[in-house]
C-alpha positions in Angstrom: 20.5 48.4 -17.1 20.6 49.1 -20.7 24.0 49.8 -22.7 22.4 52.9 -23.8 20.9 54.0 -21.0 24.2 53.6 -18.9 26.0 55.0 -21.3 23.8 58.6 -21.4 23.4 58.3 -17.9 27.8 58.3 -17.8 27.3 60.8 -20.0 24.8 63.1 -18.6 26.9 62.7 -15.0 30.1 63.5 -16.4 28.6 67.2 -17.4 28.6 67.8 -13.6 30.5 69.2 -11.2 31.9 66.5 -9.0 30.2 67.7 -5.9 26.6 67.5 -7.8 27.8 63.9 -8.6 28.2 63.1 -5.0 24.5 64.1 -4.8 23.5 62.1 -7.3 25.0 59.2 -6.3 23.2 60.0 -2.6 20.5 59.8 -4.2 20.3 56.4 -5.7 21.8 55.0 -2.9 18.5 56.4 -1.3 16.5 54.2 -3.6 18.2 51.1 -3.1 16.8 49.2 -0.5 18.1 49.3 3.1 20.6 46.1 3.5 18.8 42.9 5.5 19.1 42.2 8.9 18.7 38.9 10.4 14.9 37.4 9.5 12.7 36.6 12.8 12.7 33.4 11.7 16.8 33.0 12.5 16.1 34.2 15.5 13.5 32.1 16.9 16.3 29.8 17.9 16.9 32.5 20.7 13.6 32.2 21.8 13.4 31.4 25.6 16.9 32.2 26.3 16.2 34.6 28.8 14.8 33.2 31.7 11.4 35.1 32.7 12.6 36.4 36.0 15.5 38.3 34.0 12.8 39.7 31.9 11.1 41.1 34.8 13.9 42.7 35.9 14.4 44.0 32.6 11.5 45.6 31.8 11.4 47.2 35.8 14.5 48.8 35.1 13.4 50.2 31.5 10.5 51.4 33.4 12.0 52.9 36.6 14.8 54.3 34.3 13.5 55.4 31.1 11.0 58.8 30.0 12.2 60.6 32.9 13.7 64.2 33.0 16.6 64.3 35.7 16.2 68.7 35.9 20.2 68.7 36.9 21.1 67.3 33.3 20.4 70.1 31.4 
């Protein structure tokens, strides 16, 4: 960034109440780009780890358990 640019933009902030500031700074947080994970690539060394009949199981119980409305919850 640009002395002068910083410098207005300091300037321009400081003329606002703090809350407003808080926004601001919200704001270009929001533009920032989200922070990295790990890349698919570091975790290709993973890849096989769970044996196949663990998988299975895995996926049964997602199915049997999951998108279903138990009426007594609510």
């Amino acid at each position: 960034m640009s002395p002068k640019l910083q410098e207005e933009l300091l300037q321009q902030m400081a003329r606002l109440p703090e809350e407003q500031q808080k926004q601001v700074l919200a704001f270009v947080k929001g533009l920032l780009p989200a922070a990295g994970g790990i890349s698919g690539k570091d975790l290709l060394k993973f890849s096989g780890a769970i044996s196949q009949a663990d998988v299975q199981l895995m996926a049964k119980a997602i199915e049997e358990g999951c998108e279903r409305i138990d009426q007594s919850e609510w």
